[in-house]
LUMNU-160280 format. One record per atom (N, C-alpha, C, O): residue in three letters; chain; atom name; x, y, z. Coordinates in pm, whole numbers, plus 50000, padded with zeros to 5 digits. Each point is the difference from the previous one (the first is absolute). Layout:
+-----+----+----+-------+-------+-------+
!  aa ! ch ! at !  east ! north !    up !
+-----+----+----+-------+-------+-------+
! Ala !  A ! CA !     X !     Y !     Z !
...
+-----+----+----+-------+-------+-------+
***
This chain:
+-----+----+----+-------+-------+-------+
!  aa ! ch ! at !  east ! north !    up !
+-----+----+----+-------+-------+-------+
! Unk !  A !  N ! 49628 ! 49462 ! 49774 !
! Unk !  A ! CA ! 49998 ! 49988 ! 50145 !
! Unk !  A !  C ! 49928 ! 49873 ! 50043 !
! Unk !  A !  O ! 49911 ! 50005 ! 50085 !
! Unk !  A !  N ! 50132 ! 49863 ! 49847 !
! Unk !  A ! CA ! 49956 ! 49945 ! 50071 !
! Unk !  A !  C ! 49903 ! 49875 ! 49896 !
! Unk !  A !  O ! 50011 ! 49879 ! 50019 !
! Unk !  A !  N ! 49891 ! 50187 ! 49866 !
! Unk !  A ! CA ! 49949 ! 49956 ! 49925 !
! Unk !  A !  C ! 49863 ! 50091 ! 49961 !
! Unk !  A !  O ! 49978 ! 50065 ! 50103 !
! Unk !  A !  N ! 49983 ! 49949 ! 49859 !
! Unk !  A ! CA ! 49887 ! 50126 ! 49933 !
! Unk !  A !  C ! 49862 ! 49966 ! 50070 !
! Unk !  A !  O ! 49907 ! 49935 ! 49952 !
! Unk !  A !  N ! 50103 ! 50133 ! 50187 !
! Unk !  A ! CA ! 49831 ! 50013 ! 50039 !
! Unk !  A !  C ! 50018 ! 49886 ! 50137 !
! Unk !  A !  O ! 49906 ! 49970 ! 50073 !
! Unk !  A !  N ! 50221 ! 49982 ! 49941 !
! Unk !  A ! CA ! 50036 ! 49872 ! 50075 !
! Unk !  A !  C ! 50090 ! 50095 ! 50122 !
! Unk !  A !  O ! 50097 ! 49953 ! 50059 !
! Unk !  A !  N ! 49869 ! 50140 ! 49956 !
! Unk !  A ! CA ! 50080 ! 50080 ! 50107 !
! Unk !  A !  C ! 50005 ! 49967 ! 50143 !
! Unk !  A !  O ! 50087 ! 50024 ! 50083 !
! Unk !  A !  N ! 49808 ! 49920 ! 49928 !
! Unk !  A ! CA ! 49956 ! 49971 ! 50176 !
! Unk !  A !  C ! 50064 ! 49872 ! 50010 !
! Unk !  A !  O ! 50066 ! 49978 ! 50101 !
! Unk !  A !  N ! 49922 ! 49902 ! 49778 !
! Unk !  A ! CA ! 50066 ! 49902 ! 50035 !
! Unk !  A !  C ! 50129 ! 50004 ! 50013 !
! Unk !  A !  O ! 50059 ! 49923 ! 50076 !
! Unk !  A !  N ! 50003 ! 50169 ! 49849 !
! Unk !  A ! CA ! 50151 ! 49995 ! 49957 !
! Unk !  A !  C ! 50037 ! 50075 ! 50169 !
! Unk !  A !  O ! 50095 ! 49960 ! 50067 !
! Unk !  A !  N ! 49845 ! 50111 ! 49962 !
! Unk !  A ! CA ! 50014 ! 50038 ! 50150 !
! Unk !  A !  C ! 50042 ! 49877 ! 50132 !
! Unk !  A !  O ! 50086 ! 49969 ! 50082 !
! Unk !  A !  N ! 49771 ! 49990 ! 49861 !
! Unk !  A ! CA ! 50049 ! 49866 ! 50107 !
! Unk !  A !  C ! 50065 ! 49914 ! 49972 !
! Unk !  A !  O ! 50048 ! 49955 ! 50104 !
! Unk !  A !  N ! 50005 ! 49959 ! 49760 !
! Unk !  A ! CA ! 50055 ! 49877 ! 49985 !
! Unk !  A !  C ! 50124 ! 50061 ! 49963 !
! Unk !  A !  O ! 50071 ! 49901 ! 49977 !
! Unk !  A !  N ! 49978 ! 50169 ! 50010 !
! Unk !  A ! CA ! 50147 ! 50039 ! 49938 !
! Unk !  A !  C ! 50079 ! 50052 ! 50107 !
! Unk !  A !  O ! 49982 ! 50101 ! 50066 !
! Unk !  A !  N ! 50122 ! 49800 ! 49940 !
! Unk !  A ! CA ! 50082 ! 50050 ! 50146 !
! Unk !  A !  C ! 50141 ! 50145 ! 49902 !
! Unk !  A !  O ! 50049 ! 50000 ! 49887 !
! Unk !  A !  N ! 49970 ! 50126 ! 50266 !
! Unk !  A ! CA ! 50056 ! 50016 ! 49936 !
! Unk !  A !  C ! 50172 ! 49962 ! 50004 !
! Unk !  A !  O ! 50057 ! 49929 ! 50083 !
! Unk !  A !  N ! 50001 ! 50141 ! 49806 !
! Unk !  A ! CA ! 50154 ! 49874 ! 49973 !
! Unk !  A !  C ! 50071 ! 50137 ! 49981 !
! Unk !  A !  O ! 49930 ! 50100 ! 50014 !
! Unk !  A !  N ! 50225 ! 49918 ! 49951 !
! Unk !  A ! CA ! 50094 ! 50079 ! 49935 !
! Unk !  A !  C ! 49957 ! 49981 ! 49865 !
! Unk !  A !  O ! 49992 ! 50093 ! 49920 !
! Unk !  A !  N ! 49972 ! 49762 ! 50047 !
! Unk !  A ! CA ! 49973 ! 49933 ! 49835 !
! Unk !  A !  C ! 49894 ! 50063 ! 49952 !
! Unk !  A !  O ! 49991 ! 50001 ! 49878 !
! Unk !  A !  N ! 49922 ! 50053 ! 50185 !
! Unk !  A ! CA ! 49854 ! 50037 ! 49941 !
! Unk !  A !  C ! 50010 ! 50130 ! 49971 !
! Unk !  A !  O ! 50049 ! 50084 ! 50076 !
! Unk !  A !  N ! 49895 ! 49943 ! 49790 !
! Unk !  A ! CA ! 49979 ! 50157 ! 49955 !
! Unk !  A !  C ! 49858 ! 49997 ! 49930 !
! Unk !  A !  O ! 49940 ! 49917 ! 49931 !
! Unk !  A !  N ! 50030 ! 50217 ! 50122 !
! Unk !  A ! CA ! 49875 ! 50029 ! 49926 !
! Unk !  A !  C ! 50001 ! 50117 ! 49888 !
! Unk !  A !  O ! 50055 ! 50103 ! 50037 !
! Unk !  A !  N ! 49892 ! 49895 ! 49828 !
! Unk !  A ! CA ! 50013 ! 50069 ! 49966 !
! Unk !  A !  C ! 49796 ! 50093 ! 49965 !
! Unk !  A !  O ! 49891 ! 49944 ! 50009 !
! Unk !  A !  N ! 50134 ! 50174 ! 49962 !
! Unk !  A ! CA ! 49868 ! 50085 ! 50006 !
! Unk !  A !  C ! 49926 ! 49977 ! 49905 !
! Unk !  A !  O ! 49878 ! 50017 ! 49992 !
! Unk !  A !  N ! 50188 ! 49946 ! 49939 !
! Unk !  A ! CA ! 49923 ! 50074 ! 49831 !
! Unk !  A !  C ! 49902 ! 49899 ! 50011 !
! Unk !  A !  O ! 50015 ! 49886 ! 50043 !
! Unk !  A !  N ! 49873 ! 50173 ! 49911 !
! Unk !  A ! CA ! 49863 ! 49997 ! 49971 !
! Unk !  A !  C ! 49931 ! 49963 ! 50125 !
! Unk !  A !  O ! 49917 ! 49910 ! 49984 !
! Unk !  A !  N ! 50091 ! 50123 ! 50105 !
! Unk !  A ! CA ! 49978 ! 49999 ! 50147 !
! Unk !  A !  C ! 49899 ! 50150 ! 50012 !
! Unk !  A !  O ! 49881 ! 50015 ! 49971 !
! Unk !  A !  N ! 50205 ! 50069 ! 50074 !
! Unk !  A ! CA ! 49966 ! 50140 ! 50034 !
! Unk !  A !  C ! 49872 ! 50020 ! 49980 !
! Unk !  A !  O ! 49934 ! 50043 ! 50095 !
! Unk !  A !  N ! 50009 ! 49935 ! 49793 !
! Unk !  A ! CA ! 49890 ! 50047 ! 49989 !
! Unk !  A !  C ! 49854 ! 49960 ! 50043 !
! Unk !  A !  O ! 49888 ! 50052 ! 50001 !
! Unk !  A !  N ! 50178 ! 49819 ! 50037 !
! Unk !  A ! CA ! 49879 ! 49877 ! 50078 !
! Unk !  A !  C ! 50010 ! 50034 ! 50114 !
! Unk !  A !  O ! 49893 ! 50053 ! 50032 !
! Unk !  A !  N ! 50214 ! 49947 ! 50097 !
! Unk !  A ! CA ! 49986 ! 50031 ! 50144 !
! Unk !  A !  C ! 49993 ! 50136 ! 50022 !
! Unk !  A !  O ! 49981 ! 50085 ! 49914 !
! Unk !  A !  N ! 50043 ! 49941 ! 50257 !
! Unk !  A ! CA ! 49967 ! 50116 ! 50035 !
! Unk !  A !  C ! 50141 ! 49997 ! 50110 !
! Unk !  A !  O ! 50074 ! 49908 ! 50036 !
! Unk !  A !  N ! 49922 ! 50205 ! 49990 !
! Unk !  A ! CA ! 50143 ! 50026 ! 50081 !
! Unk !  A !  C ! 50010 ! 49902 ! 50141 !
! Unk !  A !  O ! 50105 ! 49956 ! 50047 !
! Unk !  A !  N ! 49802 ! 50030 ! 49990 !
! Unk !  A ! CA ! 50009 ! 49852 ! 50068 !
! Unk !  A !  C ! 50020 ! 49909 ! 50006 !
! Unk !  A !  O ! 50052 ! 49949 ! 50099 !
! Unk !  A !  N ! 49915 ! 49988 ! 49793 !
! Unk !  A ! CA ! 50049 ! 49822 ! 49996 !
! Unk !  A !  C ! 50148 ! 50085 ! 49939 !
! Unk !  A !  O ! 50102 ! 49962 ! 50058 !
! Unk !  A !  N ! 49914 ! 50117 ! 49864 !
! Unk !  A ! CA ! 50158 ! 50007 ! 49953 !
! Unk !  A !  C ! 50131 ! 50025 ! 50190 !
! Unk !  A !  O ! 50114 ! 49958 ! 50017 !
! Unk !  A !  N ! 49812 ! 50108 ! 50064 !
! Unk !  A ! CA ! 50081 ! 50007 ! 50109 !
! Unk !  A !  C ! 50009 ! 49834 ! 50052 !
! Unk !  A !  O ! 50095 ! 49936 ! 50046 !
! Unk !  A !  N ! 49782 ! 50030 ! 49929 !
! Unk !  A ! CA ! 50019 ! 49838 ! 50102 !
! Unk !  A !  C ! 50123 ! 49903 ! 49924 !
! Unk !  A !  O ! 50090 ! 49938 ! 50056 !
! Unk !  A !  N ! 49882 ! 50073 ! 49807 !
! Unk !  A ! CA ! 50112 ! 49968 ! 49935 !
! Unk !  A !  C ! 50158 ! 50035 ! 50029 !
! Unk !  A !  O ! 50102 ! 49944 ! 49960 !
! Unk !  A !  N ! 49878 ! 50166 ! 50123 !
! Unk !  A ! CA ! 50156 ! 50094 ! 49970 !
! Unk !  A !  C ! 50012 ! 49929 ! 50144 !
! Unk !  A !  O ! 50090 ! 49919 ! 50026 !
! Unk !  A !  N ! 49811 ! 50120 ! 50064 !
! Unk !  A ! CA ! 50033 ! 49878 ! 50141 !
! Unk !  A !  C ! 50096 ! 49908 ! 50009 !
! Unk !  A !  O ! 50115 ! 49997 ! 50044 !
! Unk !  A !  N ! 49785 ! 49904 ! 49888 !
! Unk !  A ! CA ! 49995 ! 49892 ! 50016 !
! Unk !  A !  C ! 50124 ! 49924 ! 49888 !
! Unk !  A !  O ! 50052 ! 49893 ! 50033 !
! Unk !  A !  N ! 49975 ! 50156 ! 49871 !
! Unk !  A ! CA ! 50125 ! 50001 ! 49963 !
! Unk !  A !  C ! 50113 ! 50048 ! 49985 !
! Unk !  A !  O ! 50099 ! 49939 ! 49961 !
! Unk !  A !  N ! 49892 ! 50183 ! 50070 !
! Unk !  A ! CA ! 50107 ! 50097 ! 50035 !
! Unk !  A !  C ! 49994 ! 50115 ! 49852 !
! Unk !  A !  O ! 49956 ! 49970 ! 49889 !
! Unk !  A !  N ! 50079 ! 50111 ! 50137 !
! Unk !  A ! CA ! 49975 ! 50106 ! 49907 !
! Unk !  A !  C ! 50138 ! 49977 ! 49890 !
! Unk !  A !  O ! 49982 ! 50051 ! 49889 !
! Unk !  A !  N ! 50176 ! 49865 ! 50136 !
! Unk !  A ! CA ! 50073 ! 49969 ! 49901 !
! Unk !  A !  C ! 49960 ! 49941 ! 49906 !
! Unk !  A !  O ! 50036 ! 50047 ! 49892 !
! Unk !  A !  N ! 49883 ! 49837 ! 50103 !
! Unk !  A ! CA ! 49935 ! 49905 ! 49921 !
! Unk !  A !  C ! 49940 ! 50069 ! 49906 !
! Unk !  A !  O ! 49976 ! 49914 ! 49916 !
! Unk !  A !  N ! 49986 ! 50183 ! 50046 !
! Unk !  A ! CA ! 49924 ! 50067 ! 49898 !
! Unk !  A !  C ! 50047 ! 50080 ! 49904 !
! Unk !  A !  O ! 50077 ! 50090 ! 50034 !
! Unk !  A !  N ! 49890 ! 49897 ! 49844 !
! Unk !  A ! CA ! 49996 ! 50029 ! 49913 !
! Unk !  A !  C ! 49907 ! 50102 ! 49874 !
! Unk !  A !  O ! 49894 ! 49953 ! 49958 !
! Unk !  A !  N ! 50145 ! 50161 ! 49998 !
! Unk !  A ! CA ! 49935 ! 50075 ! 49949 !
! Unk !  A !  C ! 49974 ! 49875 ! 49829 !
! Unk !  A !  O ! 50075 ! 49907 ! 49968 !
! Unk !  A !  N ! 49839 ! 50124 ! 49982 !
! Unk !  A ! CA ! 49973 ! 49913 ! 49869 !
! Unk !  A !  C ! 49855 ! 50140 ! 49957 !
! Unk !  A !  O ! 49917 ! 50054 ! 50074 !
! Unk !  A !  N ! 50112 ! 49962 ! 49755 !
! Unk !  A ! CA ! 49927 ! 50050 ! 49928 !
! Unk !  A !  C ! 49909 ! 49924 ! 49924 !
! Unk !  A !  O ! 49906 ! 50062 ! 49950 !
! Unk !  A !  N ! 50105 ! 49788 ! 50026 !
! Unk !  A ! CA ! 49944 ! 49931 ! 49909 !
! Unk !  A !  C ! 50010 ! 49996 ! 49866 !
! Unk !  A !  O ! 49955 ! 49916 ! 49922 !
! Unk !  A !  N ! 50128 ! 50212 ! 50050 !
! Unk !  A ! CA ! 50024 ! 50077 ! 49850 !
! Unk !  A !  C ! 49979 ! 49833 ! 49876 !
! Unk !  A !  O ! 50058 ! 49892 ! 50011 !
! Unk !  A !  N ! 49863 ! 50142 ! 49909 !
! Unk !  A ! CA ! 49922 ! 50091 ! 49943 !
! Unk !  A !  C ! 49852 ! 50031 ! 50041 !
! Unk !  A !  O ! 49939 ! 50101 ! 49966 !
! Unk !  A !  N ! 50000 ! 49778 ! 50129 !
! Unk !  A ! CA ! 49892 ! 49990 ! 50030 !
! Unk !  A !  C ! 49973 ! 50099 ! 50101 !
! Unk !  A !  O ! 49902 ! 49966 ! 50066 !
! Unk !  A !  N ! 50157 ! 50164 ! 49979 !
! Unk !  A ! CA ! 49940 ! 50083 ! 50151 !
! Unk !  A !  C ! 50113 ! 50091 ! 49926 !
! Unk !  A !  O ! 50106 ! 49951 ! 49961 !
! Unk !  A !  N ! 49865 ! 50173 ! 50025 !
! Unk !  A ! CA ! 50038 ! 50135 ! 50021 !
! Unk !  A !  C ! 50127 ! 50007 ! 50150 !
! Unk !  A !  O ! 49978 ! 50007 ! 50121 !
! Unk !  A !  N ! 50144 ! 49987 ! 49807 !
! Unk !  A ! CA ! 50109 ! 50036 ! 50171 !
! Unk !  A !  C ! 49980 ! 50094 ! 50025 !
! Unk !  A !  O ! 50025 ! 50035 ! 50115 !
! Unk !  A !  N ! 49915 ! 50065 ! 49784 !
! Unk !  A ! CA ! 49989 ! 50149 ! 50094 !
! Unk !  A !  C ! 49891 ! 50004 ! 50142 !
! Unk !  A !  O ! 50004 ! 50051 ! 50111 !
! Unk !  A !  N ! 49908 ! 49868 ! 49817 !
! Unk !  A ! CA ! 49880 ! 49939 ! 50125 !
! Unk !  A !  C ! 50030 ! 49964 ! 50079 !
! Unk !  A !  O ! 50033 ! 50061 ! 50101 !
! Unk !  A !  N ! 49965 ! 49814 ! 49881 !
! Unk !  A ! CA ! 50040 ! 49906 ! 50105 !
! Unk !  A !  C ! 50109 ! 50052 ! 50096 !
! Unk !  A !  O ! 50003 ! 49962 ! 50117 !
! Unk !  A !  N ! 50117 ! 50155 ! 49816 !
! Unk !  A ! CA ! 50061 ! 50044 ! 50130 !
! Unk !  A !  C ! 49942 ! 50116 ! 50061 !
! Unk !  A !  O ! 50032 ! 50020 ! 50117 !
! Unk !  A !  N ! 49897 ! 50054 ! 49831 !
! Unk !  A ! CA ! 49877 ! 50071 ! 50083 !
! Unk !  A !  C ! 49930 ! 49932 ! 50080 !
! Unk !  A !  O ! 49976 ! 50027 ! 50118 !
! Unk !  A !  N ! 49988 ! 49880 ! 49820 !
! Unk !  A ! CA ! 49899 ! 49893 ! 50100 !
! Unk !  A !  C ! 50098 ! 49985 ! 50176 !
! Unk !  A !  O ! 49974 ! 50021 ! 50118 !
! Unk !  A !  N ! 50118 ! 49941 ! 49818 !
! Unk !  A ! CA ! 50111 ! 49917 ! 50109 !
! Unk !  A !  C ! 49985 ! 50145 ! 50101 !
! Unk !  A !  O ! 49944 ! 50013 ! 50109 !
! Unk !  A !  N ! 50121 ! 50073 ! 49819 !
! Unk !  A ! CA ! 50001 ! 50160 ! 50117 !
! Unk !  A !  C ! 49911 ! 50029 ! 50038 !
! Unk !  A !  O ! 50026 ! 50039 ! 50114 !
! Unk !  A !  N ! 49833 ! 49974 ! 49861 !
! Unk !  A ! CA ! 49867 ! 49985 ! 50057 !
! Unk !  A !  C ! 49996 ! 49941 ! 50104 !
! Unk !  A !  O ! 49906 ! 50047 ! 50065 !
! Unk !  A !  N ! 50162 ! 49843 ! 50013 !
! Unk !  A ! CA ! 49947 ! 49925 ! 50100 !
! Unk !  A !  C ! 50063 ! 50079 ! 50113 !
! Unk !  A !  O ! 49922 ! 49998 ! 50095 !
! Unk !  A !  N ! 50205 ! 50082 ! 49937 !
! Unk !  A ! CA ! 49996 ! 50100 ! 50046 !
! Unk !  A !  C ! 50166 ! 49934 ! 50110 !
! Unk !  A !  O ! 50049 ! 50044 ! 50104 !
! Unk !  A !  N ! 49992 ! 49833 ! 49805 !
! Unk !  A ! CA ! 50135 ! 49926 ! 50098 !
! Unk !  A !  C ! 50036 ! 50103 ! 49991 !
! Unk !  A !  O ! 49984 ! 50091 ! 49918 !
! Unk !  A !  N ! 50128 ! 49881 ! 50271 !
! Unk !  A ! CA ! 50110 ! 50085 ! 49983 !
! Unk !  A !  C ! 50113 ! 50036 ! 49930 !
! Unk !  A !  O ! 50032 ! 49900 ! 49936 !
! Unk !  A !  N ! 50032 ! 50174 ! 50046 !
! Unk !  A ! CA ! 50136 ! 50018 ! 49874 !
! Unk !  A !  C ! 50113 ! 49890 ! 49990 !
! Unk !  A !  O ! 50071 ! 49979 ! 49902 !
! Unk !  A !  N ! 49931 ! 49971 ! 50190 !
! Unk !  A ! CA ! 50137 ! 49915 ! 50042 !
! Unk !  A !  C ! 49904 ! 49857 ! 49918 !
! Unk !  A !  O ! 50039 ! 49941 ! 49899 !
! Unk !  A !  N ! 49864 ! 50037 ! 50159 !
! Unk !  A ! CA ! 49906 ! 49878 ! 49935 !
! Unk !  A !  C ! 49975 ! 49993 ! 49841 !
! Unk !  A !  O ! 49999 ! 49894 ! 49938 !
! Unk !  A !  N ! 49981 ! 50227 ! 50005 !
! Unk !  A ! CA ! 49979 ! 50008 ! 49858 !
! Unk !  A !  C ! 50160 ! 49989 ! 49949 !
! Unk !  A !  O ! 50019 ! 49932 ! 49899 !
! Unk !  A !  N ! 50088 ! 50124 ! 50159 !
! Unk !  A ! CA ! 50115 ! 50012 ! 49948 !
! Unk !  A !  C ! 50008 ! 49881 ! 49998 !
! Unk !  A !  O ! 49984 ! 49963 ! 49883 !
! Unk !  A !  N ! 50039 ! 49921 ! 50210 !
! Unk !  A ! CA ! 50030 ! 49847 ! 49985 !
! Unk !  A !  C ! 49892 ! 49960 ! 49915 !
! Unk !  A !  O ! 50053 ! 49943 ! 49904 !
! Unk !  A !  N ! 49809 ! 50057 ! 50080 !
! Unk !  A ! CA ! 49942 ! 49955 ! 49872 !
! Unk !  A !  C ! 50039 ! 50065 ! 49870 !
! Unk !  A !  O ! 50004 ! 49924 ! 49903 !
! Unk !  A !  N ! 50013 ! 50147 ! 50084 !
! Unk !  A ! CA ! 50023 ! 50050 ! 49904 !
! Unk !  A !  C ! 50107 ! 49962 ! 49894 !
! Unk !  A !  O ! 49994 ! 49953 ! 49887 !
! Unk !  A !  N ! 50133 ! 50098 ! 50215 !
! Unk !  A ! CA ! 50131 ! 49998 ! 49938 !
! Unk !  A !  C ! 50113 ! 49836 ! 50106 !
! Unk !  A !  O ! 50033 ! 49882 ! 49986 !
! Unk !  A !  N ! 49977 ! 50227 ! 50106 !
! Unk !  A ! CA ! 50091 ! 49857 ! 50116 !
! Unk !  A !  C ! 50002 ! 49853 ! 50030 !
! Unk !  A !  O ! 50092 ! 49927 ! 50036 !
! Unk !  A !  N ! 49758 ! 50046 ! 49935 !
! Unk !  A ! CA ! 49975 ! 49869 ! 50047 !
! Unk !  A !  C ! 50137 ! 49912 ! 49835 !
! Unk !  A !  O ! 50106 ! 49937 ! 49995 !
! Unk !  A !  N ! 49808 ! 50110 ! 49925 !
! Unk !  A ! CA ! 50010 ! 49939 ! 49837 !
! Unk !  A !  C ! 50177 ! 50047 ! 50020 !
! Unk !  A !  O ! 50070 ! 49942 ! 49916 !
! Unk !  A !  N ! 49982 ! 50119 ! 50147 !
! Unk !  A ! CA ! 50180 ! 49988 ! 49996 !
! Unk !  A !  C ! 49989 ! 49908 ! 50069 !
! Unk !  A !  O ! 49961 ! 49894 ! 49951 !
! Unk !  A !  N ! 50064 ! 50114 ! 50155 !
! Unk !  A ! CA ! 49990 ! 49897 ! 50086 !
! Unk !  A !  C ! 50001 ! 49862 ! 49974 !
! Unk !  A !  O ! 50089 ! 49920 ! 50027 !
! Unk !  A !  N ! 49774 ! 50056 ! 49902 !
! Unk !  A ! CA ! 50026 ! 49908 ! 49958 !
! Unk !  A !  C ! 50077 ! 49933 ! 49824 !
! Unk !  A !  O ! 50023 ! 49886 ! 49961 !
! Unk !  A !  N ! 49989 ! 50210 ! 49992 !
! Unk !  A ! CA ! 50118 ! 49933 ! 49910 !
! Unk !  A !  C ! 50117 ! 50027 ! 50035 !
! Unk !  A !  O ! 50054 ! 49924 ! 49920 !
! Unk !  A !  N ! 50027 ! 50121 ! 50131 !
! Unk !  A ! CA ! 50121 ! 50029 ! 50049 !
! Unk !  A !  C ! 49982 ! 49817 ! 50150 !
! Unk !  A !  O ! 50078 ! 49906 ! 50017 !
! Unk !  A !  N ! 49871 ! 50106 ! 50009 !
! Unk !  A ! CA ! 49949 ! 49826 ! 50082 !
! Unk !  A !  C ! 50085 ! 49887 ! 49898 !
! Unk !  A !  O ! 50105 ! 49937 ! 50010 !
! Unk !  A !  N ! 49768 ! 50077 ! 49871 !
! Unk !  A ! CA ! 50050 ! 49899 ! 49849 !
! Unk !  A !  C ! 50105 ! 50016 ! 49947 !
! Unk !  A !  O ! 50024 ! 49893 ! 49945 !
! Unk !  A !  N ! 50083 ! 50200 ! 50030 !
! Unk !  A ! CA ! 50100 ! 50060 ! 49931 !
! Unk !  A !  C ! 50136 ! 49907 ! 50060 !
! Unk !  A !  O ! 50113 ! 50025 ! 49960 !
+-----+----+----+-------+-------+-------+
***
């Protein structure tokens, strides 16, 4: 999201685009459901991307982690699964 611990900047200097995606992995466990909404704001909740880090982070975690923050269903469904069609069916 942005660069590791660089969240506030990536807030302000990163315009957002259709081109820009963020992906999670190894995120989750550093913020708090806040800066993750300002993110979803401020770039739109398509842009995102579920990521496990596999091998370095447990996916069973990290997608606990992700459901922990308490998004709505339609929001986790596009991180999750929709966004990532979306965008390869884009490339295809």
């Amino acid at each position: 999201m942005g660069g590791y611990s660089h969240w506030n900047e990536a807030l302000e200097i990163l315009q957002p685009s259709e081109h820009l995606y963020f992906d999670l992995s190894s995120t989750l466990q550093f913020i708090d459901v806040d800066l993750l909404r300002k993110f979803l704001d401020r770039f739109g909740e398509n842009q995102f991307f579920f990521g496990s880090d596999f091998p370095m982070w447990d996916p069973a975690k990290e997608l606990q982690r992700l459901l922990s923050f308490g998004l709505a269903e339609q929001t986790l469904k596009n991180i999750l699964h929709d966004n990532f069609i979306r965008y390869i069916e884009m490339r295809a």
